[in-house]
NUROMI-107234 format. One line per 4 residues: number of its first residue (from 1); their letters; for each residue x, y, z of C-alpha. Coordinates in steps of 0.05 Angstrom, whole numbers, plus 5000, padded with zeros to 4 digits. Example, Ala and Ser with C-alpha at 12.3 -4.5 7.8 and 13.67 -1.06 7.14 Angstrom:
2
1 = as = 5246,4910,5156 ~ 5273,4979,5143
//
This chain:
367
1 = xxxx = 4883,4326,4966 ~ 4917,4396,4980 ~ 4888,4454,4948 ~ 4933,4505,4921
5 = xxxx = 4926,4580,4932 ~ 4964,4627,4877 ~ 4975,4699,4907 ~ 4979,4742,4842
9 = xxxx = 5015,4799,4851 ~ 5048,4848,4788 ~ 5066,4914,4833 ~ 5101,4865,4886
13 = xxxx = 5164,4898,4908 ~ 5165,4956,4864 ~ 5119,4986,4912 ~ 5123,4949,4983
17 = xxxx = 5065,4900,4975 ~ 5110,4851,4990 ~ 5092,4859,5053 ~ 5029,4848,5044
21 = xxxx = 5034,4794,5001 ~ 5079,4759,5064 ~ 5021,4770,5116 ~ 4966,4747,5068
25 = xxxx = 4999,4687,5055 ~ 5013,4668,5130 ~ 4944,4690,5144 ~ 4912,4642,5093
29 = xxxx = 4966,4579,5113 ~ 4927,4571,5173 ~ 4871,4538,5128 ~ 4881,4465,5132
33 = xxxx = 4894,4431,5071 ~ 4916,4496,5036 ~ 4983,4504,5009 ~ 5003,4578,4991
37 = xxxx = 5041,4604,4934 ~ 5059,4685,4908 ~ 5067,4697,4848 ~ 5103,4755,4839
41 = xxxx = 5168,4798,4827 ~ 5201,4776,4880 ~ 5210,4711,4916 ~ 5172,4678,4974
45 = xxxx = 5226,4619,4966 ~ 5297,4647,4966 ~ 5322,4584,4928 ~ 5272,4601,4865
49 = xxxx = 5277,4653,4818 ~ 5214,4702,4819 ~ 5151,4686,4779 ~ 5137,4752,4751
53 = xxxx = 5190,4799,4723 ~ 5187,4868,4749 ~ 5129,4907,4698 ~ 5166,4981,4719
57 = xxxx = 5247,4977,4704 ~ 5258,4978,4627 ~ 5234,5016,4565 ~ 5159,5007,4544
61 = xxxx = 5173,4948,4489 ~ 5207,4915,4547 ~ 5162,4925,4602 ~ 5108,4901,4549
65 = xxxx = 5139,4836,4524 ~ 5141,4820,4613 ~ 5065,4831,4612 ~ 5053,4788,4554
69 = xxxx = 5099,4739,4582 ~ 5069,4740,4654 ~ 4994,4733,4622 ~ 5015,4670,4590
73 = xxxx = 5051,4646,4645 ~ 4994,4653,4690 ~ 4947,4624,4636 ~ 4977,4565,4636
77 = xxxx = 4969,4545,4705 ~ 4901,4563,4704 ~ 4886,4516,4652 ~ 4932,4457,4679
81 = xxxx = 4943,4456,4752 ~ 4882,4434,4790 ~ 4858,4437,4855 ~ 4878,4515,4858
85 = xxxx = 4846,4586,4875 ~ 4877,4643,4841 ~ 4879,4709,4884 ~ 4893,4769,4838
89 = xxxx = 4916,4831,4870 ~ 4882,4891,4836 ~ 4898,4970,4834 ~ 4847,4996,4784
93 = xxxx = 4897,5015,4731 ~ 4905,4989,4657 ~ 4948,4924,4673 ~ 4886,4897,4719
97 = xxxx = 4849,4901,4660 ~ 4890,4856,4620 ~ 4895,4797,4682 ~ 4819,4813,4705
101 = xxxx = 4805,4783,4634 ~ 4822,4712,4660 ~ 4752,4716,4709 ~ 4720,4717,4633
105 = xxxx = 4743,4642,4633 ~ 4763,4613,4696 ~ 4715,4612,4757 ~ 4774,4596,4808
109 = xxxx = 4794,4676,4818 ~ 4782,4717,4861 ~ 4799,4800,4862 ~ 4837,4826,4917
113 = xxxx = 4821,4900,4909 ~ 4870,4954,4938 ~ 4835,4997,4895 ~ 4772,4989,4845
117 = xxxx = 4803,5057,4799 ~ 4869,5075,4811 ~ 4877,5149,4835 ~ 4910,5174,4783
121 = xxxx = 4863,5138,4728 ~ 4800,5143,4763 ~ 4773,5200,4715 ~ 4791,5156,4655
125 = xxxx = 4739,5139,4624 ~ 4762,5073,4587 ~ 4793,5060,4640 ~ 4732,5056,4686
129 = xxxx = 4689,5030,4632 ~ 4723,4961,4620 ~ 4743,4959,4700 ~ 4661,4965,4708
133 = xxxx = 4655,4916,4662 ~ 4690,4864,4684 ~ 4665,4871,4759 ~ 4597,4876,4736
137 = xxxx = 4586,4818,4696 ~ 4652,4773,4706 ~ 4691,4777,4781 ~ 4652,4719,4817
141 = xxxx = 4691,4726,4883 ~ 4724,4792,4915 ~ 4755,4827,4979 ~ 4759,4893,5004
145 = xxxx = 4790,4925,5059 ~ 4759,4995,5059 ~ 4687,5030,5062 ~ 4709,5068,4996
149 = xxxx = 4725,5003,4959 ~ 4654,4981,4986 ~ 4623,5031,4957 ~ 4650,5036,4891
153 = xxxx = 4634,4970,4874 ~ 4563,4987,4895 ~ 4560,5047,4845 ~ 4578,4995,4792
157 = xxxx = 4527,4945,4825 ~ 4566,4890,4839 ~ 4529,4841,4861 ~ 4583,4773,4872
161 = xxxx = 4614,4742,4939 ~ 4643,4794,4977 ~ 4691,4785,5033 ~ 4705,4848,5074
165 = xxxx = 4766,4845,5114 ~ 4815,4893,5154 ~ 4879,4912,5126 ~ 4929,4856,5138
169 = xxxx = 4974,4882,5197 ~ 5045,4883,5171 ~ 5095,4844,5204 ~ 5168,4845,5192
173 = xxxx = 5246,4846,5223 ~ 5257,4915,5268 ~ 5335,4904,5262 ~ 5373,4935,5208
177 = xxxx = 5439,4925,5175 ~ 5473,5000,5175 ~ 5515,4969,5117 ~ 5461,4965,5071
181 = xxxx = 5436,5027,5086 ~ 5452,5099,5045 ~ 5496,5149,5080 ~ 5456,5204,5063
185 = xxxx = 5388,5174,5096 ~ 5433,5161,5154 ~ 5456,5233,5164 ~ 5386,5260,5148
189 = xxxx = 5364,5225,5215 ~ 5428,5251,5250 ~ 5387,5310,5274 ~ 5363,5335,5338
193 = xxxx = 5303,5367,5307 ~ 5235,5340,5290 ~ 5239,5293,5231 ~ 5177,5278,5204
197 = xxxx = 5181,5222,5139 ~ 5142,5215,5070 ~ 5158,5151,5048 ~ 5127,5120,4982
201 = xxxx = 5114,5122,4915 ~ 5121,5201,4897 ~ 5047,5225,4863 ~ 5001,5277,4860
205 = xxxx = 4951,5236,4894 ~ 4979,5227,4959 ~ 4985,5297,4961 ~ 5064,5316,4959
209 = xxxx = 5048,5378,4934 ~ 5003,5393,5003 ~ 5065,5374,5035 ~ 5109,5415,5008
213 = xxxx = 5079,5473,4992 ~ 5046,5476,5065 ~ 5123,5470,5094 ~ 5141,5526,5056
217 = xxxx = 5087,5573,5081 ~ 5130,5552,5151 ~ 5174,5615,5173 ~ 5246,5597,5173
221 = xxxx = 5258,5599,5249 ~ 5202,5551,5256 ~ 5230,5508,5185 ~ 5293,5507,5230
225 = xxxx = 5258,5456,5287 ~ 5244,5398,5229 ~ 5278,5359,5187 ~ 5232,5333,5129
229 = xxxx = 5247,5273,5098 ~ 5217,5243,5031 ~ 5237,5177,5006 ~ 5204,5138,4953
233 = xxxx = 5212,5133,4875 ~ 5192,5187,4827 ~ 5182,5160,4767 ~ 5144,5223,4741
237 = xxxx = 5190,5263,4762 ~ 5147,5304,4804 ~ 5200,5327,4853 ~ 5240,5368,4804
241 = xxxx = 5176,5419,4793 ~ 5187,5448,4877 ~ 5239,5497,4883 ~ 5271,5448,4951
245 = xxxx = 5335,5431,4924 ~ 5371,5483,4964 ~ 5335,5473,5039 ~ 5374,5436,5082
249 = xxxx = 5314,5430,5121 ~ 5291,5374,5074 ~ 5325,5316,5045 ~ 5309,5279,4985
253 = xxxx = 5314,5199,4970 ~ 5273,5187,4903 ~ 5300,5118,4895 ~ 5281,5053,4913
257 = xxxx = 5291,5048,4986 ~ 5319,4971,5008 ~ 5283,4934,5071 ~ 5337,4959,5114
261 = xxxx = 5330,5036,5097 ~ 5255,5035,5109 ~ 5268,4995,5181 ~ 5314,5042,5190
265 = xxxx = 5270,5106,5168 ~ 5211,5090,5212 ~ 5256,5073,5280 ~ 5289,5135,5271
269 = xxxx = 5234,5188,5251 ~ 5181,5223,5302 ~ 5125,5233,5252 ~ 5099,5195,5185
273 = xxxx = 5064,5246,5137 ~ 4997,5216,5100 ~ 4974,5285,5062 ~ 4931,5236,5015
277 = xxxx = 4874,5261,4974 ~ 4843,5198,4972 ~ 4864,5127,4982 ~ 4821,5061,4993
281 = xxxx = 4876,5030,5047 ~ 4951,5046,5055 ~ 5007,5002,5063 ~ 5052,5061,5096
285 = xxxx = 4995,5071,5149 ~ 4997,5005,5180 ~ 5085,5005,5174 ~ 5071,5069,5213
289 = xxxx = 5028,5043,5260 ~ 5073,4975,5263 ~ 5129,5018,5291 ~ 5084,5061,5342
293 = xxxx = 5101,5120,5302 ~ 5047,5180,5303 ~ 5012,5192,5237 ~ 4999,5263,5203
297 = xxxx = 4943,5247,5159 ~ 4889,5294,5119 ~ 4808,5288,5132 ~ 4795,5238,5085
301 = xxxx = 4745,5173,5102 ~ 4799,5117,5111 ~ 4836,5164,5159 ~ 4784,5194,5194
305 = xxxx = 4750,5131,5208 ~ 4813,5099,5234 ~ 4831,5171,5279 ~ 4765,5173,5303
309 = xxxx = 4764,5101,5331 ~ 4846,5100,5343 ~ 4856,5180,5374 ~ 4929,5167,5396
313 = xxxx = 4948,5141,5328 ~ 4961,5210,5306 ~ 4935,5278,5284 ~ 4886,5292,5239
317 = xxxx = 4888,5359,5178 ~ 4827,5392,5137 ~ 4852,5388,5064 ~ 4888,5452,5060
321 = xxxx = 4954,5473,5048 ~ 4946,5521,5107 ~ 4921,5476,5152 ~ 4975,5423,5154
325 = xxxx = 5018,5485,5159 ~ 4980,5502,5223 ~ 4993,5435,5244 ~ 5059,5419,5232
329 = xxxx = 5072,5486,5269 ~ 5047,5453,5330 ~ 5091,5387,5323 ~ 5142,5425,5375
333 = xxxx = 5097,5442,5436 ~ 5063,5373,5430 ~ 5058,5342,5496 ~ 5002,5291,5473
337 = xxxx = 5018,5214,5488 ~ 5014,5171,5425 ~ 4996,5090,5424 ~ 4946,5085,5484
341 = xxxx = 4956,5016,5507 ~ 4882,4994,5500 ~ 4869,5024,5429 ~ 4932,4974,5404
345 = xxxx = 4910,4921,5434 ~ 4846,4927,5403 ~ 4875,4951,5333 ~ 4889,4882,5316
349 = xxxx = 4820,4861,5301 ~ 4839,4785,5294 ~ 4761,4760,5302 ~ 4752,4797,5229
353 = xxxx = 4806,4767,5207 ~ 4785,4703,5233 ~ 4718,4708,5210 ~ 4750,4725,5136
357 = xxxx = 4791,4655,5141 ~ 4729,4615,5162 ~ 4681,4635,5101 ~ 4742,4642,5054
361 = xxxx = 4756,4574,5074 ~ 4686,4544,5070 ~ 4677,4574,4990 ~ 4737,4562,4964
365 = xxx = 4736,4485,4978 ~ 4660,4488,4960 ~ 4685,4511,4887
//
């Protein structure tokens, strides 16, 4: 008999795991005898409505009653459908708290961890209390895709199955529909300058305010030879606090961006800005690296690892405002060669991933 794996993903398409979610599910319907379902806010089957209802549109009573909803949702399968492995995506905020609960009871789950503490909760201290908790004494089963993730389940001395596995290489369509696509983002890219993209959720955390603040330190002559583009939702409201609504050098989509804007971003950009301040693995890293685009990242251990084993990937910053000044002032005389032939072949890494399917394989139909 078929076992059935449940991909359980809540941020889904509100913030571009979909793609991940895709590539996982590929990856893991290579297992024979598996059969491979996501859960999530968007559809895998374009016949079938989604699973989950989208936790970020809508007022907070509305957004609520789609968690409780969801939970029960999902606890009913758990308790009724047999022969299945439940995969829960995890970001370290307060909604993993409330599905990590379900490891309490059911043995058949295992946490896919993006992040153990979400950035901007990781100094919240109920938040990391319960979120140690439940790792400590509950998760039976988890994977991680970064050193950082490693070791902060170390500090909370976890002690389960642990499968350690690269970052799922994206995979998706390089054509676009120009229909579909906003006329502004379209005339942003109708430039012969420099255009270097931010693309993402707008927070603190991946360091927008480095960005922004380091382009404005830029003289104008030298503002002049880019065109800065940042395109992602801003639910906070961040944006509004920089004075950059009258620079024409920079151009401003906080809105959800469709699949064919973002194609459509990265094949017509020359650099992808990663400012971060810290991050455990990044979903915009490997779309940049998926379209051979050049990377801008800051010195933190997830990029510096990757930059120091991929050097034509992209350029590296200290953590300062005035550095990625220093280095965005350079962009023009670049004459550096990106995507060595070699270092993306080897970039891949299938025998990790191979290695993942094999022992993922072997425990899951050993449950």
């Amino acid at each position: 008999m078929k076992k059935t794996i449940y991909i359980i993903d809540f941020i889904g398409i509100h913030s571009g795991l979909q793609y991940y979610d895709d590539v996982f599910a590929k990856e893991l319907s290579t297992i024979e005898g598996i059969e491979v379902h996501i859960l999530s806010n968007y559809s895998d089957d374009p016949l079938k409505k989604p699973f989950l209802k989208n936790f970020f549109s809508g007022n907070l009573v509305t957004n609520t009653m789609k968690v409780f909803q969801a939970y029960i949702s999902i606890l009913y399968l758990m308790v009724f459908k047999r022969h299945t492995h439940f995969i829960l995506l995890a970001y370290g905020g307060f909604i993993d708290i409330l599905f990590m609960t379900l490891a309490i009871f059911f043995k058949n789950i295992t946490i896919d961890v993006h992040d153990v503490y979400a950035l901007d909760f990781s100094k919240n201290k109920f938040i990391r209390f319960f979120l140690d908790l439940l790792y400590r004494y509950f998760v039976k089963s988890a994977i991680i895709h970064s050193e950082r993730s490693l070791y902060l389940l170390q500090q909370i001395n976890y002690q389960k199955k642990l499968f350690e596995i690269p970052h799922f290489k994206y995979s998706f369509k390089k054509k676009y529909n120009e229909s579909n696509i906003h006329t502004g983002i379209i005339n942003a890219t109708k430039t012969c300058r420099i255009k270097i993209l931010f693309f993402g959720y707008i927070r603190y955390s991946k360091g927008i305010d480095i960005l922004l603040d380091s382009f404005n330190l830029l003289p104008v002559e030298l503002q002049n030879k880019f065109h800065l583009i940042i395109a992602g939702n801003d639910t906070n409201n961040i944006l509004n606090k920089f004075d950059i609504q009258n620079n024409d050098n920079i151009s401003i989509f906080s809105q959800y961006i469709n699949d064919d804007e973002l194609v459509y971003l990265f094949s017509n950009v020359n650099y992808i800005m990663l400012p971060y301040k810290e991050i455990s693995q990044s979903g915009i890293l490997e779309m940049a690296f998926y379209f051979q685009k050049p990377i801008v990242a800051s010195r933190i251990s997830y990029f510096e690892k990757i930059l120091n084993t991929y050097p034509s990937f992209g350029l590296i910053f200290n953590n300062t405002v005035e550095d990625l000044a220093q280095t965005i002032s350079l962009l023009p005389s670049l004459t550096q060669n990106f995507y060595d032939k070699n270092e993306v072949r080897n970039f891949e890494q299938r025998d990790k991933i191979y290695r993942f399917l094999s022992d993922f394989s072997k425990f899951i139909k050993n449950e």
